[in-house]
C-alpha positions as MATLAB code, in Angstrom:
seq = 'XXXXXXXXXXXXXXXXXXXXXXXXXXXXXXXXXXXXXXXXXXXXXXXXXXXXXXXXXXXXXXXXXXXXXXXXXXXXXXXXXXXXXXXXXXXXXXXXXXXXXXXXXXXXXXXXXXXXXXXXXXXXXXXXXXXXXXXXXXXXXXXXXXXXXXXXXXXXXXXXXXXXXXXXXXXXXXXXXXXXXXXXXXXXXXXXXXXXXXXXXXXXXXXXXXXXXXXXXXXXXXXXXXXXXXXXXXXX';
ca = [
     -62.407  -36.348   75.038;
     -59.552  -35.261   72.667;
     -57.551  -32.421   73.758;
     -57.968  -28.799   72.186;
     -55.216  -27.352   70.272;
     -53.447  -24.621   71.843;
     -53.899  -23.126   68.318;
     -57.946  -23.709   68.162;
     -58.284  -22.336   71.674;
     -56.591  -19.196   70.027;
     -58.957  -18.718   67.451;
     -61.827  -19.304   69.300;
     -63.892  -16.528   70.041;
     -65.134  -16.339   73.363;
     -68.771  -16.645   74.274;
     -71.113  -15.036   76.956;
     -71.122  -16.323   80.583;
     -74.289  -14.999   81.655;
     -76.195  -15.622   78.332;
     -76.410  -17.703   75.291;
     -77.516  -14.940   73.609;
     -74.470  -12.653   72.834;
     -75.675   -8.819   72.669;
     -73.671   -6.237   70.523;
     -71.015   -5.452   72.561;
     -69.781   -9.132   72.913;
     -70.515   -9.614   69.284;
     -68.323   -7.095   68.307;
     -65.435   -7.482   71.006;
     -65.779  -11.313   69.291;
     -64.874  -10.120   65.679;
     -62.105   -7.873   67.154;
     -60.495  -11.536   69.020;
     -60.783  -13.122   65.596;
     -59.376  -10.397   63.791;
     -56.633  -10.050   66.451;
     -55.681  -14.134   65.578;
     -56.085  -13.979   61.707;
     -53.192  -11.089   61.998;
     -50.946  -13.307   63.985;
     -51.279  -15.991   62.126;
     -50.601  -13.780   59.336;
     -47.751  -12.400   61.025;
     -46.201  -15.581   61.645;
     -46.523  -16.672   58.516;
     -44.576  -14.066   57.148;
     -41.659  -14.220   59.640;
     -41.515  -17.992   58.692;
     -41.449  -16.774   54.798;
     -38.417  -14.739   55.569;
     -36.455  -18.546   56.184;
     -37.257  -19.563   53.132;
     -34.921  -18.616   50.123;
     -37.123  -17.751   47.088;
     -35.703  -18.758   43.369;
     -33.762  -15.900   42.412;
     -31.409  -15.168   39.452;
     -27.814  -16.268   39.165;
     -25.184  -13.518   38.894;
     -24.443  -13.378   35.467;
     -20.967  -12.072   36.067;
     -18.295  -13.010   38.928;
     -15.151  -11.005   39.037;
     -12.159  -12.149   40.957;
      -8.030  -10.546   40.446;
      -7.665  -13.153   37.351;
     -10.309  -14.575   36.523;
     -14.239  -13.812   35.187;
     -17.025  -16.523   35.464;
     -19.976  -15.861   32.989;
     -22.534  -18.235   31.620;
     -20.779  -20.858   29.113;
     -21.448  -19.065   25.476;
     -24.093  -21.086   23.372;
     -21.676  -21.182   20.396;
     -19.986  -24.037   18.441;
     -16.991  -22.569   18.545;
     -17.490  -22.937   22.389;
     -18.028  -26.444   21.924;
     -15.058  -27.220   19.555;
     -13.165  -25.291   22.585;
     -14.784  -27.939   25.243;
     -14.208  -30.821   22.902;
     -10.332  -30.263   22.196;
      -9.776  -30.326   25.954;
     -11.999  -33.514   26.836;
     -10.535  -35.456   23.411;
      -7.019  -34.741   24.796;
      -7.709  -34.896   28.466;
      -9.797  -38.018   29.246;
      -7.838  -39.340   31.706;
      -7.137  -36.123   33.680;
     -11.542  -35.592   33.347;
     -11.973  -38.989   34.326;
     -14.366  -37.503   37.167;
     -16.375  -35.345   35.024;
     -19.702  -36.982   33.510;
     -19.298  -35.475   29.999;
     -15.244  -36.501   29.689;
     -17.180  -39.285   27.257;
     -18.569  -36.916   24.813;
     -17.648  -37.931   21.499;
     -17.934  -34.941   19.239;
     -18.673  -31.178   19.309;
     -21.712  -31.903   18.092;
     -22.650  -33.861   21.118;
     -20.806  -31.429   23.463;
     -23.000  -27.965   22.447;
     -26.461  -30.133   22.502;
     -25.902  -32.432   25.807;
     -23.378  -29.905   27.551;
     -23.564  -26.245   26.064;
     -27.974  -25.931   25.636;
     -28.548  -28.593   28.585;
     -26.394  -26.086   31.165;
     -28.190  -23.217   29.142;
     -31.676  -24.710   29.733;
     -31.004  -25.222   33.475;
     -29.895  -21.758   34.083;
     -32.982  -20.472   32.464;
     -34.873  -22.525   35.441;
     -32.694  -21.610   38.151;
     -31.657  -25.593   38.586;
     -28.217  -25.181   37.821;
     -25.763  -22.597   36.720;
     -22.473  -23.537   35.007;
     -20.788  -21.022   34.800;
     -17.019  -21.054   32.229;
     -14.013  -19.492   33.504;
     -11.989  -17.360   31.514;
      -8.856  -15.795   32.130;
      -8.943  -11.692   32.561;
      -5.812  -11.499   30.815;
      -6.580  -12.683   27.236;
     -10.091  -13.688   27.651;
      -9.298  -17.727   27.197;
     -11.559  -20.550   28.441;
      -9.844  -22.627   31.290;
     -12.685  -24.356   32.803;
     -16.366  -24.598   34.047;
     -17.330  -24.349   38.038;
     -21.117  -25.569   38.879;
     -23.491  -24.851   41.051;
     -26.084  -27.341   41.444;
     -28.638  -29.803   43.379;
     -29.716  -26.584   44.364;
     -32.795  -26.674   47.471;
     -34.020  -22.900   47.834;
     -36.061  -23.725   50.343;
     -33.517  -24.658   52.879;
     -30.873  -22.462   51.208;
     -27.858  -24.874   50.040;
     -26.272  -25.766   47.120;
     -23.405  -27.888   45.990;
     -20.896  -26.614   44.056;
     -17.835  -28.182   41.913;
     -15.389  -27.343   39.001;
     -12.683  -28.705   36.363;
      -9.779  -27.143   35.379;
      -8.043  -27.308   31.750;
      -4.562  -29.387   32.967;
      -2.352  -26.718   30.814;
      -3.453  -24.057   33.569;
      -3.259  -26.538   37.061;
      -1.514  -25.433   40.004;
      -1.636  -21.745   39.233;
      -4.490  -21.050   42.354;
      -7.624  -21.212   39.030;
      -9.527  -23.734   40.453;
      -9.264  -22.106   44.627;
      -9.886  -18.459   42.829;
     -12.919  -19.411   41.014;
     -14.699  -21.601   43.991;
     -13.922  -18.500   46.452;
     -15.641  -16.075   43.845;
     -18.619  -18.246   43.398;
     -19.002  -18.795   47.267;
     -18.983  -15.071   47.923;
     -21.566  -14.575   45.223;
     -23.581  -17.604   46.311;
     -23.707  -16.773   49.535;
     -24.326  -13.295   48.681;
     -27.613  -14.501   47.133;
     -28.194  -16.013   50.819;
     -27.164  -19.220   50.873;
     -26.863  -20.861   53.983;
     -24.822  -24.370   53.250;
     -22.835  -25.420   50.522;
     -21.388  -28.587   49.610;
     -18.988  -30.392   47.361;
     -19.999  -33.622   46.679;
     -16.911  -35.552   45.023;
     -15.539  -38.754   44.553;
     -13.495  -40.884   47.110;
     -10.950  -41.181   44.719;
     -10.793  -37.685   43.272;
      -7.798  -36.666   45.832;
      -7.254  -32.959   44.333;
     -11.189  -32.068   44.650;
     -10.638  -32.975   48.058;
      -7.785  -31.192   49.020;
      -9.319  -28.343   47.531;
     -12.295  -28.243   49.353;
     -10.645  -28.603   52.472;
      -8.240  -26.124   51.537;
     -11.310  -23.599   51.188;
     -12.810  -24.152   54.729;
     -15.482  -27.173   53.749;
     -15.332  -29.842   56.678;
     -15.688  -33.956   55.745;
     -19.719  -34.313   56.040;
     -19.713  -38.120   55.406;
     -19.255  -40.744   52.710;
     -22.149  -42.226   50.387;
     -20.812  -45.680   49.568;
     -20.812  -46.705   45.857;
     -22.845  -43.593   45.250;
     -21.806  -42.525   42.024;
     -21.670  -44.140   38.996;
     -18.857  -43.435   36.896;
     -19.526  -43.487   33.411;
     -15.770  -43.546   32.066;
     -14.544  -46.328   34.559;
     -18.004  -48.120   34.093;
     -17.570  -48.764   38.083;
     -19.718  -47.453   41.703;
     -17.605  -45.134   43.425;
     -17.917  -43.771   46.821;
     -18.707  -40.175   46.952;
     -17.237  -37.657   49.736;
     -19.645  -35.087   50.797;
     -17.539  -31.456   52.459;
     -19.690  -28.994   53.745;
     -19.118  -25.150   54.440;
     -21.892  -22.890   56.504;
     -21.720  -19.608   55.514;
];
């Protein structure tokens, strides 16, 4: 016949030799094996729950020597912020999905309450970066295609070009890895274009090791062309 499951034969509670008839003693001493299994099974079940990240709430607030990282304000004057930096920065944004937003109007609906909605469900947090110093907006860093059950997230940011190669971009991504993996993240990953040289010089530059290229992964909606994307991992 079939073989019995190691796990069956567990549960099983074990019957009289002598008689078919099982008298009180065995009856009991067969609820005590069967209560005995139900509590490791329960037992296990519980260590295995401890491997498994649960949802949990962004940090609101991430602190680094220059910088703070909050939520991105739901205010138009946020968006007429965004908006002057993608209408005169296309070409430098020409990675970033929303560099083809035409108006403010556009920005605070598809950008500002979109990254606002996703926050609320733990899917995504985007958070703006702001400058310690006089509180101004330089830039967003993500976190996003987020599995909680195995613990990993992918991260990546933009940068204003008025405020490149000043460290922004390297002192942002290291605050929101501590945090992440804070939260107890295992893995993260950037997940960039092949052609987007500075994202990966960055994310080398912070530790992440070459994972693998996804050929003509990405759709680029400003070059209306596939792109390969570059996938850099980092274990924490």
């Amino acid at each position: 016949g079939n073989p019995v499951s190691p796990m069956v034969l567990w549960l099983k509670p074990r019957k009289s030799r002598s008689s078919p008839e099982l008298n009180p003693v065995e009856r009991h001493k067969n609820r005590k094996d069967l209560s005995a299994a139900i509590w490791r099974l329960f037992f296990i079940k519980k260590v295995l729950a401890l491997h498994i990240m649960k949802p949990k709430n962004f940090i609101k607030l991430i602190k680094t020597k220059r910088l703070y990282l909050k939520p991105i304000p739901k205010t138009k004057s946020m968006a007429n912020k965004i908006f002057s930096i993608i209408s005169t920065q296309r070409a430098h944004l020409k990675f970033m999905g929303f560099a083809n937003m035409q108006t403010p109007e556009q920005v605070y609906d598809e950008f500002i309450l979109t990254s606002a909605n996703l926050w609320r469900s733990k899917t995504v947090a985007n958070y703006g970066i702001f400058l310690c110093s006089n509180d101004e907006f330089i830039g967003c860093i993500s976190v996003d295609e987020i599995s909680w059950d195995s613990a990993n997230a992918a991260i990546g940011w933009w940068i204003d070009e008025n405020y490149l190669h000043q460290g922004y971009a390297a002192e942002a991504a290291i605050g929101t890895m501590n945090a992440l993996f804070s939260m107890g993240f295992h893995k993260l990953y950037v997940n960039t274009s092949d052609k987007n040289t500075a994202s990966k010089k960055l994310a080398e530059s912070l530790g992440f090791r070459k994972e693998g290229t996804l050929r003509d992964h990405w759709f680029n909606p400003n070059t209306k062309k596939y792109e390969n994307n570059v996938v850099y991992g980092l274990i924490g």
